[in-house]
ROLO-970066 format. One record per residue (C-alpha): x, z, y; residue number from 1. Coordinates in nm, 3 decimals, always signed. Example, Ala and Ser with C-alpha at 12.3 -4.5 7.8 and 13.67 -1.06 7.14 Angstrom:
<xx=+1.230, zz=+0.780, yy=-0.450, resi=1> $
<xx=+1.367, zz=+0.714, yy=-0.106, resi=2> $
END
This chain:
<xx=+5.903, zz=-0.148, yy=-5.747, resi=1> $
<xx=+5.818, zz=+0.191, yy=-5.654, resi=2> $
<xx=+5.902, zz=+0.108, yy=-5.335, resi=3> $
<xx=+5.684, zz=-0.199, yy=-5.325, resi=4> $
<xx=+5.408, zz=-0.007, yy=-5.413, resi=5> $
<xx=+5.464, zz=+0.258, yy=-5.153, resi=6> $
<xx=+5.445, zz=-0.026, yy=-4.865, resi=7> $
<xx=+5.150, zz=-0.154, yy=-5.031, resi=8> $
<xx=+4.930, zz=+0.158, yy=-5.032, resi=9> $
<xx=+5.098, zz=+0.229, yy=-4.670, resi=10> $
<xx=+4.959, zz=-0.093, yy=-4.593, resi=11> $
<xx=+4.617, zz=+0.001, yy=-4.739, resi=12> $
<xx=+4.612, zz=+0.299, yy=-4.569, resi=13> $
<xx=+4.683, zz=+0.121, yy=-4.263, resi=14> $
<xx=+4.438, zz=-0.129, yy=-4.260, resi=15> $
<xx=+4.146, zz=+0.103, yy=-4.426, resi=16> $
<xx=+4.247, zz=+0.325, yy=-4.057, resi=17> $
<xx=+4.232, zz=+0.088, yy=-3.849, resi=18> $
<xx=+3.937, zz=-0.062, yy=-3.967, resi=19> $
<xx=+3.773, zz=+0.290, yy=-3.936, resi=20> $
<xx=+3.886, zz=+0.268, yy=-3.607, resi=21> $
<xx=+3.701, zz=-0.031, yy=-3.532, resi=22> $
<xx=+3.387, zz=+0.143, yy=-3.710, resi=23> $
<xx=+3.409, zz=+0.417, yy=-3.486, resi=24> $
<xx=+3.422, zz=+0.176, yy=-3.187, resi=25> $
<xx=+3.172, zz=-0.023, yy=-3.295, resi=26> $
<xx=+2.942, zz=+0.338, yy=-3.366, resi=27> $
<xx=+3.037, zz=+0.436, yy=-3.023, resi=28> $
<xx=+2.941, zz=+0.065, yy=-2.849, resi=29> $
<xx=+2.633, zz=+0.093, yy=-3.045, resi=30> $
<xx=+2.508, zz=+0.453, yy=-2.914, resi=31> $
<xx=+2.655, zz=+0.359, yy=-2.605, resi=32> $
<xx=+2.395, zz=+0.023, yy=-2.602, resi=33> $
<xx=+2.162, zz=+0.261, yy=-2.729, resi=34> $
<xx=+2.167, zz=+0.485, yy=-2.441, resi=35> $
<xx=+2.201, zz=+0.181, yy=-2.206, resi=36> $
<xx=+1.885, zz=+0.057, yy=-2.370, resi=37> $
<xx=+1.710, zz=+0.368, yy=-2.364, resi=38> $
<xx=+1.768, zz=+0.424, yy=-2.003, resi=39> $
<xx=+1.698, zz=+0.055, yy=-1.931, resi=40> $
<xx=+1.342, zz=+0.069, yy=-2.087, resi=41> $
<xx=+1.285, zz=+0.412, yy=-1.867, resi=42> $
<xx=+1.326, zz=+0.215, yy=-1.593, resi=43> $
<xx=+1.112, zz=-0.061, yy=-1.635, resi=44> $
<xx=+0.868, zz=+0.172, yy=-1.748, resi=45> $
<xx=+0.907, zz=+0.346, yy=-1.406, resi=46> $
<xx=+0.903, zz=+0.011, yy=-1.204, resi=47> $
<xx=+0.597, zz=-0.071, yy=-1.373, resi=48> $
<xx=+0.414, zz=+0.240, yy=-1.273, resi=49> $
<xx=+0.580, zz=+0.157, yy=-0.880, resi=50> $
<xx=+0.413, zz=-0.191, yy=-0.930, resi=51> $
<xx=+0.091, zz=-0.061, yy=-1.054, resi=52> $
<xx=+0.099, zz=+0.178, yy=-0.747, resi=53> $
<xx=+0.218, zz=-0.079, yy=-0.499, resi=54> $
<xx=-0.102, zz=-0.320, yy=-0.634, resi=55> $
<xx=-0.357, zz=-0.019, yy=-0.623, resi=56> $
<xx=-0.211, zz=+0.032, yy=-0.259, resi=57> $
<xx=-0.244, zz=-0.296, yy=-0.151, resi=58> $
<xx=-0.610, zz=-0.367, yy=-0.291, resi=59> $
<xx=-0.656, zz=-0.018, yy=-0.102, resi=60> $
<xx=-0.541, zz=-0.179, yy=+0.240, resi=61> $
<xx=-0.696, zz=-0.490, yy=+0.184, resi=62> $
<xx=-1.027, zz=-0.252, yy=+0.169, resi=63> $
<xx=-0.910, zz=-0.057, yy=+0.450, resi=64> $
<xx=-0.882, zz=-0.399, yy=+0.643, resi=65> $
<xx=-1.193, zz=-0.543, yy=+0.546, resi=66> $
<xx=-1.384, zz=-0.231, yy=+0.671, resi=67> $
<xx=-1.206, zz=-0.181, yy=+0.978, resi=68> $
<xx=-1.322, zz=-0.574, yy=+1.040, resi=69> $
<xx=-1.687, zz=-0.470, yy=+0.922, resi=70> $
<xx=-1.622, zz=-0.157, yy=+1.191, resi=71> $
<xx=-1.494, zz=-0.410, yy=+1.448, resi=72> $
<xx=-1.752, zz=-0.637, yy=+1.449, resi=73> $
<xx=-2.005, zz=-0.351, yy=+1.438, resi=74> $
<xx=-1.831, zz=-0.241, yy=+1.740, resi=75> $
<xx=-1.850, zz=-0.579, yy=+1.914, resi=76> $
<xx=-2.235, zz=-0.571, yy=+1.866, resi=77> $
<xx=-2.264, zz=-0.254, yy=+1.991, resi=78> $
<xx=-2.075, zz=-0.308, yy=+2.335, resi=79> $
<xx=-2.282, zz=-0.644, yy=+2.345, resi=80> $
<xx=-2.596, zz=-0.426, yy=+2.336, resi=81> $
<xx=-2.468, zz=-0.163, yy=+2.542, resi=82> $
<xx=-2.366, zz=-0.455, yy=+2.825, resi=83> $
<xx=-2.744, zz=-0.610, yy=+2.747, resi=84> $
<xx=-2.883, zz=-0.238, yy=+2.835, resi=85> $
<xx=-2.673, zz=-0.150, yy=+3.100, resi=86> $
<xx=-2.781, zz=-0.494, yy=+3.264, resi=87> $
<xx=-3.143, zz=-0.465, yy=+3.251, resi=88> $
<xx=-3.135, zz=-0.077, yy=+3.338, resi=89> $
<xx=-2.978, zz=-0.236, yy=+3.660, resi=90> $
<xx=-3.264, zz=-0.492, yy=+3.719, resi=91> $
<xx=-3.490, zz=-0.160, yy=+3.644, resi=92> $
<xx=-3.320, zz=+0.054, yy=+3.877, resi=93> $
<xx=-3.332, zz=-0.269, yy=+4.154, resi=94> $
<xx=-3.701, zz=-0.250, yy=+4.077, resi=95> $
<xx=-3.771, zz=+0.089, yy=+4.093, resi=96> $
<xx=-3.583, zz=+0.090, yy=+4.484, resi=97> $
<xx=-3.793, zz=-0.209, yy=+4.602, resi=98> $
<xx=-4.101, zz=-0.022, yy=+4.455, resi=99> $
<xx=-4.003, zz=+0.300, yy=+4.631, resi=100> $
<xx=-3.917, zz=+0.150, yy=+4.929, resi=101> $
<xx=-4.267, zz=-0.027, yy=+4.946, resi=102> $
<xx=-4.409, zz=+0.267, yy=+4.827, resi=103> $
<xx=-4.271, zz=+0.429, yy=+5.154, resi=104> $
<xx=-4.343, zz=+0.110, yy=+5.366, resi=105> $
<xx=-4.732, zz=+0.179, yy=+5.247, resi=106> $
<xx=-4.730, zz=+0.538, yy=+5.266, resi=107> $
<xx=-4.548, zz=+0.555, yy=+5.666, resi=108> $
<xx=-4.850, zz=+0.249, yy=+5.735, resi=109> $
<xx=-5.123, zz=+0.450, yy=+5.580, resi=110> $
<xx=-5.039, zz=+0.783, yy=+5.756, resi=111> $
<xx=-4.935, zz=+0.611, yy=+6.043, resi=112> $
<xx=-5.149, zz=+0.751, yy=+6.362, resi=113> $
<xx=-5.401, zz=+0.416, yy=+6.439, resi=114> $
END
């Protein structure tokens, strides 16, 4: 009997270790999902602040590209002018020969000896 008794509160002491084991596991597992969590939840915090940048960059560019159209058409109208200009300060400069040269015509007719 005394024996009997001996296996049984070996037995107890067996199974209350081992299931102490399994507590300590489990304790472990849980800080160890604890950290995993932890560290998970710093990342998507830091992948939403990347996002946030990425979106105020892009709405950035898309300015960026919308003024550099604005600056391009701006551009366009400017070289149209300039082309408009540098066309009639030709047919001003043709002018301004032919009324030279008539000038000169005039001028060698008028001092011309009779």
């Amino acid at each position: 009997a005394k024996h009997s008794a001996l296996a049984d509160k070996y037995k107890s002491l067996e199974s209350a270790t081992k299931l102490r084991e399994e507590q300590l596991d489990s304790s472990t597992t849980l800080e160890s999902y604890k950290a995993s969590y932890e560290e998970l939840v710093t990342k998507h915090s830091t992948l939403e602040e990347r996002c946030k940048s990425l979106e105020r960059a892009a709405k950035r560019k898309e300015e960026l590209e919308e003024a550099a159209r604005g600056y391009k058409e701006q551009l366009d109208s400017s070289k149209t002018a300039y082309q408009e200009l540098a066309a009639k300060n030709s047919i001003l400069k043709d002018r301004w020969n032919n009324l030279r040269e008539r000038h000169e015509e005039l001028a060698s007719k008028h001092l011309a000896p009779a």
